[in-house]
C-alpha positions in Angstrom: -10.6 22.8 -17.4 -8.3 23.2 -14.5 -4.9 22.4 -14.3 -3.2 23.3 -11.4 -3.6 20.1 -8.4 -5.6 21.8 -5.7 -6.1 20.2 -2.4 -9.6 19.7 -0.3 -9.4 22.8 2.3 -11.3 19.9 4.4 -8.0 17.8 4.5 -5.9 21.0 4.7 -7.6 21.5 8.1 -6.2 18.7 9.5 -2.6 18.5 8.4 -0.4 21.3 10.4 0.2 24.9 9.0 3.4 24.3 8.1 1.9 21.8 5.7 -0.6 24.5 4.0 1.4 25.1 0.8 0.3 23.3 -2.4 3.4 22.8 -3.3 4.9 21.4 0.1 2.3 18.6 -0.4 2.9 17.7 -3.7 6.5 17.5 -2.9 5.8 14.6 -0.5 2.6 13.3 -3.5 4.8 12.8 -6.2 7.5 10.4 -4.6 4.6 8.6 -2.8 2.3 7.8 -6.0 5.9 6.7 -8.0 6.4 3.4 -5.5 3.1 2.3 -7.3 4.5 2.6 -10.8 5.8 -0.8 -10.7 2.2 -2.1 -10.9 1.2 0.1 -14.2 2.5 -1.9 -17.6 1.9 1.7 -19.7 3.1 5.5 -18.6 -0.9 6.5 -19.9 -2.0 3.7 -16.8 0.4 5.6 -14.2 -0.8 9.1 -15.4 -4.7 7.9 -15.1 -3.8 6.5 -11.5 -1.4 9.7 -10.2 -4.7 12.1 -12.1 -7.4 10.1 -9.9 -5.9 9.8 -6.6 -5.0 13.8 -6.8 -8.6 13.9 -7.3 -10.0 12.1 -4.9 -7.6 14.8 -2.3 -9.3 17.8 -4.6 -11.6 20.1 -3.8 -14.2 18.4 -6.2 -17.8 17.8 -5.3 -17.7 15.1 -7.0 -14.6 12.8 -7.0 -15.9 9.9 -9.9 -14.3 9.8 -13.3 -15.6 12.0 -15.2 -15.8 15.3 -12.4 -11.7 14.2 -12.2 -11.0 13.8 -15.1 -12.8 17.3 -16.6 -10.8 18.8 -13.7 -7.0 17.3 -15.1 -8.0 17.7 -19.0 -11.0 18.3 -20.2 -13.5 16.1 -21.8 -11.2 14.9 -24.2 -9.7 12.8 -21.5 -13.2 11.6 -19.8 -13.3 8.3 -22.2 -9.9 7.2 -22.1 -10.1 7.2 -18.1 -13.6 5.0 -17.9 -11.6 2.5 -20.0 -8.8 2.7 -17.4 -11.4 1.9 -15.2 -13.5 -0.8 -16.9 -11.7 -2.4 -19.5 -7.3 -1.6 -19.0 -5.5 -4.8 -17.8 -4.8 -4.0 -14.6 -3.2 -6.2 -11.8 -4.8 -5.3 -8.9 -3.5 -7.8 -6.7 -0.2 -6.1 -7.6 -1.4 -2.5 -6.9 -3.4 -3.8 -3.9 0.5 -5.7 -2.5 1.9 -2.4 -2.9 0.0 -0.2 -0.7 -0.4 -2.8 1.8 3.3 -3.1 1.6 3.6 1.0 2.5 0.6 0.6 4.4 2.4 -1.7 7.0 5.8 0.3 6.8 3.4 3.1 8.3 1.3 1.6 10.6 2.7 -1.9 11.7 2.8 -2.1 15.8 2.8 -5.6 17.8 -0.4 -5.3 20.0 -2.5 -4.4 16.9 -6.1 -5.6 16.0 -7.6 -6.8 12.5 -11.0 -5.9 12.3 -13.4 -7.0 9.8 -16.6 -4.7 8.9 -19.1 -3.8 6.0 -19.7 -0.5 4.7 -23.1 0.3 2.2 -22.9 2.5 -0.7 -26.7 3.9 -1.8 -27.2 2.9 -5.7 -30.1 4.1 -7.9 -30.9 1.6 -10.2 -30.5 -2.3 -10.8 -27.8 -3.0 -13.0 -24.4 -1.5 -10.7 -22.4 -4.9 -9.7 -24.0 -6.1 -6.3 -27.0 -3.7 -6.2 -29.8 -5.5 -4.3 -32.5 -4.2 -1.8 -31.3 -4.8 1.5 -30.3 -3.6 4.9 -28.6 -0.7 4.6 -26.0 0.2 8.0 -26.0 3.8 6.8 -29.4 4.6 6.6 -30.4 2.2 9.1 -33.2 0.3 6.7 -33.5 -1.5 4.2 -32.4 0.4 0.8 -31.2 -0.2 -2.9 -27.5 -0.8 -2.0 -24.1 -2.1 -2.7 -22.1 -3.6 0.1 -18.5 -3.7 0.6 -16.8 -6.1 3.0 -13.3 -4.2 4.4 -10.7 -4.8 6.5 -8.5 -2.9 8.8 -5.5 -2.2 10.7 -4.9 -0.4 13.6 -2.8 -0.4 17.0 -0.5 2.7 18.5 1.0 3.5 15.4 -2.1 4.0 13.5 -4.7 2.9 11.4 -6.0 2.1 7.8 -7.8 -0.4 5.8 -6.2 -3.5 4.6 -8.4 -5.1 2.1 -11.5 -5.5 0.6 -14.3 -7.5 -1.4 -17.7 -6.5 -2.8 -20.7 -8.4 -1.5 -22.5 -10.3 -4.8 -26.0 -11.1 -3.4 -26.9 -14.9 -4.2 -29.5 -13.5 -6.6 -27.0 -12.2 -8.9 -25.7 -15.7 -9.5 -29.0 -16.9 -11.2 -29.1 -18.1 -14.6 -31.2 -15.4 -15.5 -28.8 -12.9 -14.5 -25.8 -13.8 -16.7 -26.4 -11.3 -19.4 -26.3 -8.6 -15.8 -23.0 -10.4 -15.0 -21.2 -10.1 -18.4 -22.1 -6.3 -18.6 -20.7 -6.0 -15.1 -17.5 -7.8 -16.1 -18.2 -9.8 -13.1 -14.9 -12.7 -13.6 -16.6 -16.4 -14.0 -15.3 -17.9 -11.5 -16.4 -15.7 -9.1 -19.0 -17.6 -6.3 -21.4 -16.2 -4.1 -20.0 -15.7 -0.5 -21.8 -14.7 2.4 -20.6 -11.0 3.8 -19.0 -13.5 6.9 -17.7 -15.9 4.2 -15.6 -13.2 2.7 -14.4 -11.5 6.0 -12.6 -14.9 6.7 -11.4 -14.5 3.3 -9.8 -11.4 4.1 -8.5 -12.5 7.4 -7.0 -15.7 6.6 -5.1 -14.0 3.5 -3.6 -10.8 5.9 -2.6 -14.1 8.3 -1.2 -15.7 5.3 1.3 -12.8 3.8 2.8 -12.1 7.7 3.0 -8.2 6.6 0.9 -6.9 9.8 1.7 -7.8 13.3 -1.6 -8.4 15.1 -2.7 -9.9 18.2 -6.4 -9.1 18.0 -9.1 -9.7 15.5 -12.1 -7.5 16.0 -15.6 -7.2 14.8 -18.9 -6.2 15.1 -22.1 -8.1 16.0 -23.4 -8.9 12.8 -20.0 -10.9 12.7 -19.6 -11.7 16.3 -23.0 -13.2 16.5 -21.7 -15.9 14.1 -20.6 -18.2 15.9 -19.6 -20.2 12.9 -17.4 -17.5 11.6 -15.8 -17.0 15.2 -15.2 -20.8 15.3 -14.2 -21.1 11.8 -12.1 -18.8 12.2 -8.2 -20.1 11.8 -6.0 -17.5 13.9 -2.3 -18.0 14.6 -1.1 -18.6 18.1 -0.9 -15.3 19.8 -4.0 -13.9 18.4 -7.2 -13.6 20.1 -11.0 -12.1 18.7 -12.4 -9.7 20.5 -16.0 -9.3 19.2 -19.1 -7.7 19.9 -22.8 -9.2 19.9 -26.3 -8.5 20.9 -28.1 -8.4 24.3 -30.1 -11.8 23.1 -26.5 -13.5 23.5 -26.5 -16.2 26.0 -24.4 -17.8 28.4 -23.0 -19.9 30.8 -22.4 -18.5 34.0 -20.1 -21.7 34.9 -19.4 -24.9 32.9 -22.6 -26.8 33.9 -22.9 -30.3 34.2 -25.2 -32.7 32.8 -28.2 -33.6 35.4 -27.9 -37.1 37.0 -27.4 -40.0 34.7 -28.4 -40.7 31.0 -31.9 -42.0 31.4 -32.2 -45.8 30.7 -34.3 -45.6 27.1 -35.6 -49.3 27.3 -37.6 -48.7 30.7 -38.6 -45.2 29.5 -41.9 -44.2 28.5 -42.5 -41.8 25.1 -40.1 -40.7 23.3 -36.2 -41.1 24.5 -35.1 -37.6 25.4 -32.2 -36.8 22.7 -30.1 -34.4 24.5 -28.9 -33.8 28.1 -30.5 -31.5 31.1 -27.3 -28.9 32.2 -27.1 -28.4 35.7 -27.3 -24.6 35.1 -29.0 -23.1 32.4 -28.0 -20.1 30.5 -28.8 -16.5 30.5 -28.6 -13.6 28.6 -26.1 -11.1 28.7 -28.6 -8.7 29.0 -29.7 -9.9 32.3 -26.3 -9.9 34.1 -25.7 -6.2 32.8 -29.3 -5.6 34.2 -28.2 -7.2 38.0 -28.0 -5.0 40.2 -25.0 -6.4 42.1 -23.1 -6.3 38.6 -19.5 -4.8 39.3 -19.7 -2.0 37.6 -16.2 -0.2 37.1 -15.4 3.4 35.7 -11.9 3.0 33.8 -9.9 5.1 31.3 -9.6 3.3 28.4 -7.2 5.5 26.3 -6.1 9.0 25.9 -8.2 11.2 23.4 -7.0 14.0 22.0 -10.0 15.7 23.9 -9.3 14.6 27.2 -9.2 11.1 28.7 -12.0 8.2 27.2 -13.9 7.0 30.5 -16.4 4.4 31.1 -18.0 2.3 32.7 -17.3 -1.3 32.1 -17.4 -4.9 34.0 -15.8 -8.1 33.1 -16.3 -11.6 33.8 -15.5 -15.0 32.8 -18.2 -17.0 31.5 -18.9 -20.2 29.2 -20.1 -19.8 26.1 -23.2 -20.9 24.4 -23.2 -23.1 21.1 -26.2 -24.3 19.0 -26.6 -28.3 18.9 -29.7 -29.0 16.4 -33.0 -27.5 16.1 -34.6 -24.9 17.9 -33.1 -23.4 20.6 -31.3 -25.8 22.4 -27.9 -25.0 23.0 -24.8 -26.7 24.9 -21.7 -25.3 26.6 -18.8 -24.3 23.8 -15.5 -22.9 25.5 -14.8 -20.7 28.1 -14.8 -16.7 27.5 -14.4 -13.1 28.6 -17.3 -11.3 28.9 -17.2 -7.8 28.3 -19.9 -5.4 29.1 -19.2 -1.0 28.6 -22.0 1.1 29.3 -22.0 4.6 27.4 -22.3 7.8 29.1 -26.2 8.1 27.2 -27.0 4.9 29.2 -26.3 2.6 26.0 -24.9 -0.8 26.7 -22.6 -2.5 24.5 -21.3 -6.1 24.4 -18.2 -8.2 23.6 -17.0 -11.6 23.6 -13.5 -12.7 23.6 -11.4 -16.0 23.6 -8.5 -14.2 25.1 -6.5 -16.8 27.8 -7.6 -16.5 31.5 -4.9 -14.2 32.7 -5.4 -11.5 30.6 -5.4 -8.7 32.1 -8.1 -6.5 32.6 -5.9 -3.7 31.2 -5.3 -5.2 27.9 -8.9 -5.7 27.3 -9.2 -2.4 28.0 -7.0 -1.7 25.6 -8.3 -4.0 23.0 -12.1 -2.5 23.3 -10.8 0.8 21.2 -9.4 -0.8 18.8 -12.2 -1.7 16.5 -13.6 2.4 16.5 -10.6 3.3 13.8 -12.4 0.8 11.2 -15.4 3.8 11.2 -13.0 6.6 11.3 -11.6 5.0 8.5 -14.8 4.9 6.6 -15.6 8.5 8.1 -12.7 9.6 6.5 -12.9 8.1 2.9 -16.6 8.7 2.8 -16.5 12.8 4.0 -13.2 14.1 2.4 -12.1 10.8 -0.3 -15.1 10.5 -2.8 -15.8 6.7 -0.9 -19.5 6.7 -1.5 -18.7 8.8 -5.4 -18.5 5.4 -7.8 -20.8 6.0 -10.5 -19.9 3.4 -12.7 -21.5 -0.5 -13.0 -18.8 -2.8 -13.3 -17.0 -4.8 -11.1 -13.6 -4.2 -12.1 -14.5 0.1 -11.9 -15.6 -0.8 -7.8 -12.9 -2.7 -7.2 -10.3 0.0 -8.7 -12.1 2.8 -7.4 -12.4 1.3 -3.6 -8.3 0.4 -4.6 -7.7 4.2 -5.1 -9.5 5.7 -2.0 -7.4 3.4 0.1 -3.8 4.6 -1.6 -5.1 8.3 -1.1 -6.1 7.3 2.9 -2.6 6.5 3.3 -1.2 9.2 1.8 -3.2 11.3 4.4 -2.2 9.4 7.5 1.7 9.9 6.0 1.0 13.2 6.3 -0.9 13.3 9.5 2.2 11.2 11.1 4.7 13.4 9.7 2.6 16.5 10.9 2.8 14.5 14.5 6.6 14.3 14.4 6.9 18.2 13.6 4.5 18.4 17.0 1.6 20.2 15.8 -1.1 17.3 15.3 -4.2 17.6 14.7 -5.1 13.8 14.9 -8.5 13.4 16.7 -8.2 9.6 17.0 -6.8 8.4 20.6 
């Protein structure tokens, strides 16, 4: 059994050396974890919260509940925090306010982007919430998996993750599966949502409470290839997507016009044709990054703290391309920037956005780095946090335990800020 708090030498590294004693640290820990006690109804439910989240910044291999709670008091304490976990009546919409709360008071910069992204967590067995075979972004193939649906925050003030929802594959909401469901402690009237489903979830709510100033919404191409979820999606004036998608994604080089006039059915032979002939038809946005004549431009985009970010980019205003019934017919939707960035090993990525016409090219620039800090938050929570350490099945355990990696984020960007107003940063994100 251990008793002193020991911090991750990993997390050491990158606060300043002024920051290096144990004790300096838990000087600033201790006020930071009591603005959350508000949210515990019993001292034993703030003690289990304070134990964890100092675990999740310890040195521990491991960082799940029983590793962190053999490292604050022994086996004796092991049961008492998986109940905590599982089974205490906790209000996590009332933790969840809080940090958000502090989260903004940290971060919150006009100019900001939302972005919306799923993360996978590898699972052996069937019977974790949420476990299904599927694609796995981590591994890059299909694997026994949970997925998590997050989103973030991040503009020139800084970055973190905002919210958060487990993916529940539509097999899980068989009949067959409700004795799986009860030992989950999945909540009845939880519904099966699509990954995209609950990304607008999570948006529309952040939108709803006002706490973070944002004039972006970013995402990446498993999202901004929807183009229901970019249409559906209900953004206050001001704010604009800026999302990537695929090379398959088509276009409109310029509204096109429908080809002479409607053909008159009752003189026409075979069957009447049901949709119009454009003027132009589209392309993909692979081909106009393949032209040779494309206007290739090599920008800074920001300030790393390894030099300047340059790259190659282009940008251009084109229509985009909606579906209208079966197959692959498609008809002009609403006008759009194009942006192409070409990556110094000769990959090509691409983003859409329905940003107004005289935006400048600077500020879409500016908004194309703003969706990396959702995977440097990840980075972060997976490598130094215990992210990826959940060992337990239920629902309510995920949900706490993703909770608690986010409040001990935070707690490290605090520190990271204050180590930047001391002038001795070690911040690697520009």
């Amino acid at each position: 059994m251990m008793t002193n708090t020991a911090y991750d030498p990993r997390l050491l590294a990158q606060w300043a050396a002024d920051l290096d004693s144990t004790q300096e640290i838990e000087q600033l820990l201790e006020p930071y974890l009591h603005q959350y006690d508000c949210a515990f109804s019993s001292f034993k439910q703030t003690k289990h919260f304070a134990d964890f989240v100092r675990g999740l910044l310890s040195p521990l291999d491991r960082k799940s509940i029983e590793p962190i709670a053999l490292h604050f008091h022994g086996e004796k304490s092991v049961r008492p925090m998986q109940q905590f976990f599982t089974r205490a009546p906790l209000n996590e919409r009332q933790i969840l306010d809080t940090y958000q709360r502090l989260l903004a008071a940290q971060v919150n910069h006009s100019g900001s982007m939302l972005s919306v992204d799923d993360t996978s967590f590898v699972k052996k067995g069937t019977h974790s919430i949420g476990v299904k075979r599927q694609y796995c972004g981590r591994l890059g193939k299909r694997e026994n998996c949970q997925i998590g649906v997050f989103l973030s925050y991040a503009g020139n003030s800084g970055y973190g993750l905002v919210d958060y929802e487990l993916y529940i594959p539509q097999e899980w909401f068989q009949d067959s599966c409700q004795d799986l469901r009860d030992r989950c402690r999945l909540p009845a009237q939880r519904n099966f949502l699509t990954k995209n489903h609950i990304a607008q979830n999570l948006l529309n709510h952040a939108f709803e409470t006002g706490r973070f100033q944002a004039q972006w919404v970013g995402c990446d191409a498993a999202y901004g290839c929807d183009h229901a979820f970019l249409d559906g999606l209900q953004l206050p004036e001001g704010v604009w997507y800026f999302a990537a998608t695929n090379a398959k994604e088509q276009v409109f080089l310029e509204q096109p016009g429908i080809c002479g006039p409607t053909p008159d059915r009752s003189q026409s032979r075979g069957r009447p044709r049901k949709h119009p002939v454009w003027t132009v038809q589209p392309v993909s946005v692979k081909c106009i990054a393949e032209n040779p004549d494309a206007p290739w431009e090599l920008v800074t985009l920001a300030e790393g703290s390894k030099g300047p970010i340059v790259a190659q980019r282009f940008i251009m205003r084109v229509v985009a391309c909606r579906k209208d019934g079966n197959r692959s017919y498609v008809k002009p939707g609403e006008e759009v920037w194009l942006y192409i960035r070409k990556y110094e090993d000769g990959t090509i990525k691409y983003f859409v956005s329905n940003a107004p016409k005289d935006t400048p090219y600077a500020e879409l620039d500016r908004a194309a780095t703003l969706r990396w800090p959702i995977e440097q938050c990840f980075e972060e929570c997976k490598s130094y946090l215990g992210m990826t350490h959940y060992e337990g099945c239920s629902y309510p355990g995920w949900k706490r335990h993703m909770l608690f990696v986010m409040i001990a984020h935070l707690f490290t960007t605090q520190i990271r800020e204050d180590t930047k107003k001391r002038g001795s940063s070690k911040s690697d994100w520009p």
